[in-house]
FIKOL-466838 format. One line per 2 residues: number of its first residue (from 1); their letters; for each residue x, y, z of N, C-alpha, C. Coordinates in Angstrom, 1 decimal. Layout:
BEGIN
NUM	A	X Y Z X Y Z X Y Z | ...
***
This chain:
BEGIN
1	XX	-87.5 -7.0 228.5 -86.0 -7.0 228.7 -85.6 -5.6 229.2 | -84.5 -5.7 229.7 -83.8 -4.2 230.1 -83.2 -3.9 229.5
3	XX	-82.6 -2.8 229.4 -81.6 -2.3 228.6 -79.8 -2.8 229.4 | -80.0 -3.1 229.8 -78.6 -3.9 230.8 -78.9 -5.2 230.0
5	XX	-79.6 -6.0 230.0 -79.7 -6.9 229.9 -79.4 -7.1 228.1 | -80.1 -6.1 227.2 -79.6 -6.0 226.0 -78.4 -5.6 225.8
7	XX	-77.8 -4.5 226.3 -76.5 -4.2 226.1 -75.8 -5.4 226.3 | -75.7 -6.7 227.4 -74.9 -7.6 227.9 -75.1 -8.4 226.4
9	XX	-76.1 -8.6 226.1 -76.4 -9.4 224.6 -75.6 -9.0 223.8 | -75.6 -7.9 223.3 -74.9 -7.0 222.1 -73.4 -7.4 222.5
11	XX	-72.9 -6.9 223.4 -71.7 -7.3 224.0 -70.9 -8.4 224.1 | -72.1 -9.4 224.3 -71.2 -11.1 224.0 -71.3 -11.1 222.9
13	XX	-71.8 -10.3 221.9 -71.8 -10.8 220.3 -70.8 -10.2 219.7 | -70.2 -9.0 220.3 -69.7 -8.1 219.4 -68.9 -7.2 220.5
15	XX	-68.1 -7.3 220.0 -67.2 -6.4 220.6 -66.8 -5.0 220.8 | -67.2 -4.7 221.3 -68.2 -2.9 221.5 -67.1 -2.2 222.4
17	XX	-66.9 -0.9 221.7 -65.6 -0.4 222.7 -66.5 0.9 223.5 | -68.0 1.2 222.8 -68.9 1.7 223.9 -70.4 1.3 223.5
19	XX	-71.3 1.4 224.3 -72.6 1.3 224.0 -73.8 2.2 224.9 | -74.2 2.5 224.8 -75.5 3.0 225.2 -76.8 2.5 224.9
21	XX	-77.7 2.9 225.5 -79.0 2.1 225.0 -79.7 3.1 225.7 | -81.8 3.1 225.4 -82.4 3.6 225.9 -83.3 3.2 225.5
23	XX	-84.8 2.9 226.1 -86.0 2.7 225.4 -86.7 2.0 226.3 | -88.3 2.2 225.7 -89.2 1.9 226.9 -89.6 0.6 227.4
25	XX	-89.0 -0.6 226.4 -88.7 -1.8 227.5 -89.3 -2.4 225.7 | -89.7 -1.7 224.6 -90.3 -2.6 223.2 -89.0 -2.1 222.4
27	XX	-89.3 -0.6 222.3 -89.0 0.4 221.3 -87.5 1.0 221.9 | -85.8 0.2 221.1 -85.0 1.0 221.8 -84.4 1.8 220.5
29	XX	-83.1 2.4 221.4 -82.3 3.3 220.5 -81.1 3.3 221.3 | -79.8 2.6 219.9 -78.9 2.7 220.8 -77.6 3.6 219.5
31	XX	-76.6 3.7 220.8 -75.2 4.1 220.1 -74.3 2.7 220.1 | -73.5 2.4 219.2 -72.7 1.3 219.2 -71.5 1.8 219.1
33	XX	-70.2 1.4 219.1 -69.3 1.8 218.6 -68.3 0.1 218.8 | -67.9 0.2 217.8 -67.0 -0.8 217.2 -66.2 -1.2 216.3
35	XX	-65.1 -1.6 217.0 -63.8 -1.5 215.6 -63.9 -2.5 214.5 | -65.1 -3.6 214.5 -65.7 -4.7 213.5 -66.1 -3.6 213.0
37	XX	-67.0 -2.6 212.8 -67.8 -1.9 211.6 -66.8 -1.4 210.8 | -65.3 -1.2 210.9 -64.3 -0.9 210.0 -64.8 -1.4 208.6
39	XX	-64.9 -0.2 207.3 -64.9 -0.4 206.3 -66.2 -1.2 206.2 | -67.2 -1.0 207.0 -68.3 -1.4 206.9 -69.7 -0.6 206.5
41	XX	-70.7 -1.0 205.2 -71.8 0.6 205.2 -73.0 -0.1 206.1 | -73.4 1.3 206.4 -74.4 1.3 207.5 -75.6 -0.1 208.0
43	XX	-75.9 -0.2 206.7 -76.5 -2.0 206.3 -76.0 -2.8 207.0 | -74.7 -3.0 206.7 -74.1 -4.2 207.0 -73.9 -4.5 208.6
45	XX	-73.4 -3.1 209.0 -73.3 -2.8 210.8 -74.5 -3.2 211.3 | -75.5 -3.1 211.0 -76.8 -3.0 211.6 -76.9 -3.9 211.6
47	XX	-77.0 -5.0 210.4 -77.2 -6.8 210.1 -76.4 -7.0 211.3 | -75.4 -6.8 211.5 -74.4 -7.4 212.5 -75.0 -7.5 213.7
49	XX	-75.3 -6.1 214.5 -76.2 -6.0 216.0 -77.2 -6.9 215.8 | -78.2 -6.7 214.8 -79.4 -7.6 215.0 -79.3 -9.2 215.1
51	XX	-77.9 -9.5 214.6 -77.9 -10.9 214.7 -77.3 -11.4 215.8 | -76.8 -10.5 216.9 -76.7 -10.7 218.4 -77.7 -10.9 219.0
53	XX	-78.6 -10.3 218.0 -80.4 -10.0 219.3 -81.3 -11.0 218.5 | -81.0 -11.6 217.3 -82.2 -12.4 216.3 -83.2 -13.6 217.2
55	XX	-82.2 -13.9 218.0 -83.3 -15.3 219.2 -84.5 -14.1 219.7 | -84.0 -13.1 220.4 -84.6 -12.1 221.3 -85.7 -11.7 220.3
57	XX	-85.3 -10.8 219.0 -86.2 -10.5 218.1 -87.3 -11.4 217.8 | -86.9 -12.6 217.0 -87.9 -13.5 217.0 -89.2 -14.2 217.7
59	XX	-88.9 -13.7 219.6 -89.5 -14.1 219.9 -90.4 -12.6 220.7 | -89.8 -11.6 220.1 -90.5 -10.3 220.3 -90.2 -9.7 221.8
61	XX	-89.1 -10.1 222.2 -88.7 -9.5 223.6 -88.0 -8.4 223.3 | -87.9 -8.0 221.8 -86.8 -6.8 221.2 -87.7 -6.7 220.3
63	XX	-88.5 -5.6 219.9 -89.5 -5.3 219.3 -89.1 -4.5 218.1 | -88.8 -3.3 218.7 -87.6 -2.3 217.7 -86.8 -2.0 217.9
65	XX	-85.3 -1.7 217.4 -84.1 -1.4 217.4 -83.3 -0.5 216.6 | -83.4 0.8 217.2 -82.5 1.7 215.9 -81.5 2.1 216.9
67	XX	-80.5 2.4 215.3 -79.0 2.6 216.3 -78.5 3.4 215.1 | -77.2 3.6 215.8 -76.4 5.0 215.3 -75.2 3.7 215.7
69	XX	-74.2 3.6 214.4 -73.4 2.9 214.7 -72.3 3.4 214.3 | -70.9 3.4 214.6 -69.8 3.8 214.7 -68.7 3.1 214.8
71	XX	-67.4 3.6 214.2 -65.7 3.0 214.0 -65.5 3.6 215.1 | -64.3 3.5 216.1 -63.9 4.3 217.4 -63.4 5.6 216.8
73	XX	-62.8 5.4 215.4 -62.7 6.9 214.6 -63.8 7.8 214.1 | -64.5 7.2 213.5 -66.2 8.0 213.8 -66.5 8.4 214.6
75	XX	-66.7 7.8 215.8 -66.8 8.1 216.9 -66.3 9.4 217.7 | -65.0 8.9 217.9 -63.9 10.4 218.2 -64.0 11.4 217.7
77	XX	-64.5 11.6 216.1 -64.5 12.6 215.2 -65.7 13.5 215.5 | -66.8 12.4 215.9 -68.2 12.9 216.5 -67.8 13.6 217.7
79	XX	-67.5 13.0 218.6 -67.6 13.6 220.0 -66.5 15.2 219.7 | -65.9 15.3 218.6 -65.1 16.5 218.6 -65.8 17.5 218.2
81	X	-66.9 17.4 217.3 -67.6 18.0 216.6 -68.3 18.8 217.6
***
């Protein structure tokens, strides 16, 4: 899979007001940002993305997945930093 192609995944599942991705086509790493993770701990956000990708995972086209996830207010607060 591509990373276009995952992000488009993530995206129909979740409503992402940015995303990034990178990775060598097994092993990715992304930034998420989304106003669903409101009031949400880090666990739960994560459960969330992976269950956009669980068909993909299961059949090992998404191998590993780490991310850095974010409120648009986390977010902003980061990029000021």
């Amino acid at each position: 899979m591509t990373a276009d192609q995952i992000k488009d995944i993530i995206s129909a599942g979740l409503a992402c007001d940015y995303i990034t991705l990178e990775g060598d086509g097994r092993h990715w790493y992304a930034v998420i940002v989304a106003a669903e993770f409101e009031g949400k701990r880090a666990i739960a956000r994560h459960q969330r993305v992976y269950a956009t990708l669980s068909e993909r995972m299961a059949r090992d086209e998404v191998h590993a997945l780490s991310m850095k996830t974010f409120t648009p207010g986390e977010w902003a607060a980061a990029q000021q930093a």
